[in-house]
Every structure is written in structure tokens, then in C-alpha cells.
C-alpha positions in Angstrom: -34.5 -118.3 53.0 -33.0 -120.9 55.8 -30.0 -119.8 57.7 -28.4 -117.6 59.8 -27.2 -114.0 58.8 -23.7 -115.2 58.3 -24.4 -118.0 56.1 -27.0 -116.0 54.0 -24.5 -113.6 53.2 -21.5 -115.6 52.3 -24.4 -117.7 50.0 -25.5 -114.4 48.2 -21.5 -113.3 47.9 -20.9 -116.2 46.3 -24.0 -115.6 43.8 -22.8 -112.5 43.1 -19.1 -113.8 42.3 -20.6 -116.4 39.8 -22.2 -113.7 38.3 -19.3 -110.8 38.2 -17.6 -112.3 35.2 -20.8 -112.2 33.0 -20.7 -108.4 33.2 -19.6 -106.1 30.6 -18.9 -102.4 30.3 -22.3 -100.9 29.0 -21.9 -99.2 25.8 -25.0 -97.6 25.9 -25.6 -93.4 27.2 -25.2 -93.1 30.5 -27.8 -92.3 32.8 -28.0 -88.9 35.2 -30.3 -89.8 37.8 -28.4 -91.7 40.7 -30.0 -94.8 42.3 -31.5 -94.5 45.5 -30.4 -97.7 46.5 -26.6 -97.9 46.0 -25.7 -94.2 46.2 -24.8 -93.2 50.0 -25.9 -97.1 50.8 -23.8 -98.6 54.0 -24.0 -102.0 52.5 -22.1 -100.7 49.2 -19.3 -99.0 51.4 -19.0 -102.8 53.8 -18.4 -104.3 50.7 -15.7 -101.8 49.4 -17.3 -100.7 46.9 -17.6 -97.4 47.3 -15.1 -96.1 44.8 -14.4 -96.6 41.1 -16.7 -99.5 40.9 -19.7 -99.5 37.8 -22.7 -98.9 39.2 -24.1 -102.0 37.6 -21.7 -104.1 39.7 -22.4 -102.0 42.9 -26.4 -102.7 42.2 -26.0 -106.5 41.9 -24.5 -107.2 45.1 -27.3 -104.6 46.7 -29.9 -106.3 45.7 -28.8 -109.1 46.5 -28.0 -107.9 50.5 -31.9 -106.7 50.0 -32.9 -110.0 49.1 -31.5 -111.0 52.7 -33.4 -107.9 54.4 -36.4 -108.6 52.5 -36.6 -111.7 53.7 -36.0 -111.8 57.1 -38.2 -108.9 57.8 -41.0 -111.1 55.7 -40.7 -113.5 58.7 -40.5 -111.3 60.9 -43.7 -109.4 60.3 -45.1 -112.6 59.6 -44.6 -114.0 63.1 -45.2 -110.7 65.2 -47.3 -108.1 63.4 -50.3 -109.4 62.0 -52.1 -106.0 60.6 -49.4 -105.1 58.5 -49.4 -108.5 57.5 -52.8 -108.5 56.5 -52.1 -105.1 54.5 -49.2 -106.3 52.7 -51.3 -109.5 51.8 -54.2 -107.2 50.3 -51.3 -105.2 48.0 -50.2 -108.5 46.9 -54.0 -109.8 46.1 -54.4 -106.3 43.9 -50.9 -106.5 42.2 -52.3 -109.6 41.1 -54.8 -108.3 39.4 -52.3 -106.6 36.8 -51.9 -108.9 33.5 -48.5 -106.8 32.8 -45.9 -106.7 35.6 -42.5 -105.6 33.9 -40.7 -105.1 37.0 -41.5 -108.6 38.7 -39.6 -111.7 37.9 -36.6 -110.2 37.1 -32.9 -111.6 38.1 -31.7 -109.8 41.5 -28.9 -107.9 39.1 -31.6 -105.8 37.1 -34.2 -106.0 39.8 -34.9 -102.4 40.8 -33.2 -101.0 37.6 -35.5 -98.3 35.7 -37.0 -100.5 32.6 -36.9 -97.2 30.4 -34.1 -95.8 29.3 -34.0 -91.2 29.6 -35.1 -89.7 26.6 -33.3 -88.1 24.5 -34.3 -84.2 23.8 -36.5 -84.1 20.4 -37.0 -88.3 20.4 -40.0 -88.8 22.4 -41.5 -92.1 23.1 -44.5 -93.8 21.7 -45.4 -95.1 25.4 -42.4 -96.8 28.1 -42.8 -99.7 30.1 -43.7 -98.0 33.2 -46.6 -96.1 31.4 -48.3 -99.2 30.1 -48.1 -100.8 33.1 -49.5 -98.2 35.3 -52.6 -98.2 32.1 -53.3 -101.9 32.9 -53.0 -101.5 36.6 -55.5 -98.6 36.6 -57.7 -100.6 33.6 -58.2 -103.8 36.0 -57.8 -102.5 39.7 -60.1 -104.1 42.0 -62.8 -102.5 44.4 -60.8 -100.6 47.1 -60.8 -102.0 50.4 -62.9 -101.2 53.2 -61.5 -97.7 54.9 -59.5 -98.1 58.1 -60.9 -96.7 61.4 -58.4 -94.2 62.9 -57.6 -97.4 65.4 -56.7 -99.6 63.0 -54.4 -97.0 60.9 -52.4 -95.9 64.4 -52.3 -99.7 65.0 -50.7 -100.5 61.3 -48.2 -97.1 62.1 -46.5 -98.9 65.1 -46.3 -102.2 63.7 -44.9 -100.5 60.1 -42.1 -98.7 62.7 -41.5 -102.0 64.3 -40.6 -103.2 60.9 -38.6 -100.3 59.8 -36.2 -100.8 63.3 -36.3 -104.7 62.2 -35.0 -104.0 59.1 -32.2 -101.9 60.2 -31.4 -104.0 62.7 -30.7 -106.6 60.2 -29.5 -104.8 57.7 -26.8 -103.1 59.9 -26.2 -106.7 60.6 -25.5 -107.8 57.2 -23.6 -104.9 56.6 -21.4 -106.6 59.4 -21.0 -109.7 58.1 -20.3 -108.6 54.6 -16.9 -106.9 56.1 -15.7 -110.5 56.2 -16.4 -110.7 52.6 -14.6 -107.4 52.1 -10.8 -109.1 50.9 -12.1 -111.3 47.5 -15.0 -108.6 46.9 -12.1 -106.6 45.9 -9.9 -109.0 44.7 -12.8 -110.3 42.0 -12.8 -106.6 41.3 -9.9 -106.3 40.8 -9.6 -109.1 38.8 -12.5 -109.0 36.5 -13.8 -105.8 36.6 -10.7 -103.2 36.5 -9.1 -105.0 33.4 -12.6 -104.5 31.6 -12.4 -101.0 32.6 -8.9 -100.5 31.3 -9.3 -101.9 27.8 -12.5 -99.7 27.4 -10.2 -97.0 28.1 -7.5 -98.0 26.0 -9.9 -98.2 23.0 -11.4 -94.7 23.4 -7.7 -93.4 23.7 -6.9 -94.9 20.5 -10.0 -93.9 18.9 -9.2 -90.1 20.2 -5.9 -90.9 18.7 -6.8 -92.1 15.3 -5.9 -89.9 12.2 -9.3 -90.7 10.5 -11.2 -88.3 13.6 -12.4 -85.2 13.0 -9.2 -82.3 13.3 -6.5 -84.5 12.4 
């Protein structure tokens, strides 16, 4: 991704605007685990969106923040730490092994989603997504790689803490710039995603309210 901080964040803003009115109140049951990534993040609470906001809204900008991250630390490590390069390009050459990858290729709004939905108590599953995918991974892994001397792994542990500070560095950076952002993040809130909110209110008050439920 070309471009300064700045300008890769007001881009990915703007993505996530175009996308905000596509979303819709999920119907479906909720879920009970939190996600890692939104819950507590810094880059949810720069945008203002740390309060009555749907999570799916909250997750779509996130990811697309990490999208900037993942990026620039991508170059980074690229350009300046060659062993964990090499490392991260032998994960990618056995991922590639897998024929089913249900998590990759997916828009940034879904990306890092859980593909199964909880089960319900007395409804188990035949298999989920995650299962099958972790059967084919196992099925076709290739040979492991030759073992590290203790070197090479103290080598790889400095150059993964250099890209942990990197990546904080930028991300603190991004949380920053999206400040700027802060005034139509909420108004496009405001104006798309609260009025959704409302009606699904006013319909479950109605349907509370309606002499055909049960105790009327």
C-alpha cells in the first residue's frame, strides 16, 4: 500500500463509509465470546466508537486500520529483518499447501470474524468450518523444516520484538490520524446506523406490545 500514514487512513475511512450503509442489524443469536480485536482496542476508542456502536460496525473499521498496520510492518520487516522474513515466507509456502482456506480471501469487514456460529446446547454439529480446515491442513502438511540452532531462534526473538515496537509505533500512529476522522465517523453513525438501531427497537416494542403474545 503507497502513501503516507495520513493518506492511508483517510483512504480506508472512506472505504469503510462506502460500506457503512450496506450494513444491517443482525437478526441472528448473539454471540458471548468478545472479540479480541475490537474490545479494549485504542483504535476503536480514536474513532469514537467505543460506545453503543454494533460490534459489526466497530470490526469493519478495525480491520481495516489492521490492514494499514499489516502492511507497513510487511515492509518494514521486509527491508530490515531478514530471518523473520524468511520464517514468515516458509508459513506462507505451507499454508499453501492447504486446498481449503475459509478464512483467507475474505472482505476486510468479515475478515477475522469466527466462520462458525456457537452451538446451541443439544444441536451439535456434523463438522464446522474450522474443523475441516484444520483436517486438510494436518492431511497435506509438508515435511517440517529444518530445526533452528539456539542462534538462529534468539536471532528471530529480537527481530520478532523489533517488529512488535514497529507495529505499535504505527499503529499508535494511526490511532492519531484517525482522531481527524473522529467528527463524520460519528456523524455516518449517527446517520446510518442509530436510525437502524431505533426501528429494530421500535419493532420488538410493538411485538412485546401485541395482544396476539403470550399473557395478553
Amino acid at each position: 500500500m503507497e502513501g503516507s500514514i495520513e493518506a492511508r487512513v483517510s483512504h480506508e475511512v472512506d472505504n469503510w463509509l462506502r460500506w457503512l450503509p450496506k450494513w444491517r442489524p443482525g437478526t441472528h443469536r448473539s454471540r458471548t465470546r468478545l472479540c479480541r480485536r475490537c474490545f479494549g482496542s485504542p483504535i476503536i476508542a480514536a474513532a469514537g466508537l467505543s460506545t453503543d456502536v454494533p460490534h459489526a460496525v466497530q470490526h469493519a473499521l478495525s480491520m481495516r486500520m489492521k490492514l494499514i498496520i499489516d502492511s507497513a510492518v510487511d515492509d518494514y520487516t521486509d527491508r530490515n529483518l531478514p530471518l523473520l522474513r524468511r520464517e514468515i515466507r516458509l508459513s506462507e509456502e505451507r499454508k499453501a499447501h492447504r486446498p481449503y482456506r475459509p478464512g483467507e480471501g475474505l472482505p476486510p469487514e468479515v475478515t477475522g470474524l469466527e466462520l462458525d456460529p456457537e452451538p446451541e446446547p443439544g444441536q451439535p454439529y456434523l463438522f464446522t468450518l474450522g474443523e475441516l480446515a484444520s483436517e486438510t491442513a494436518a492431511e497435506l502438511a509438508p515435511p517440517p523444516p529444518e530445526p533452528l540452532s539456539e542462534p538462529e531462534k534468539e536471532a528471530i526473538r529480537a527481530e520478532v520484538k523489533l517488529a512488535d515496537q514497529y507495529a505499535k509505533q504505527i499503529g499508535r500512529r494511526v490511532c492519531v490520524e484517525l482522531v481527524q476522522h473522529r467528527d463524520r465517523i460519528e456523524k455516518a453513525v449517527g446517520d446510518i446506523v442509530e436510525p437502524q438501531i431505533a426501528q429494530l427497537l421500535a419493532d420488538l416494542d410493538r411485538e412485546l406490545d401485541s395482544p396476539l403474545w403470550p399473557g395478553f
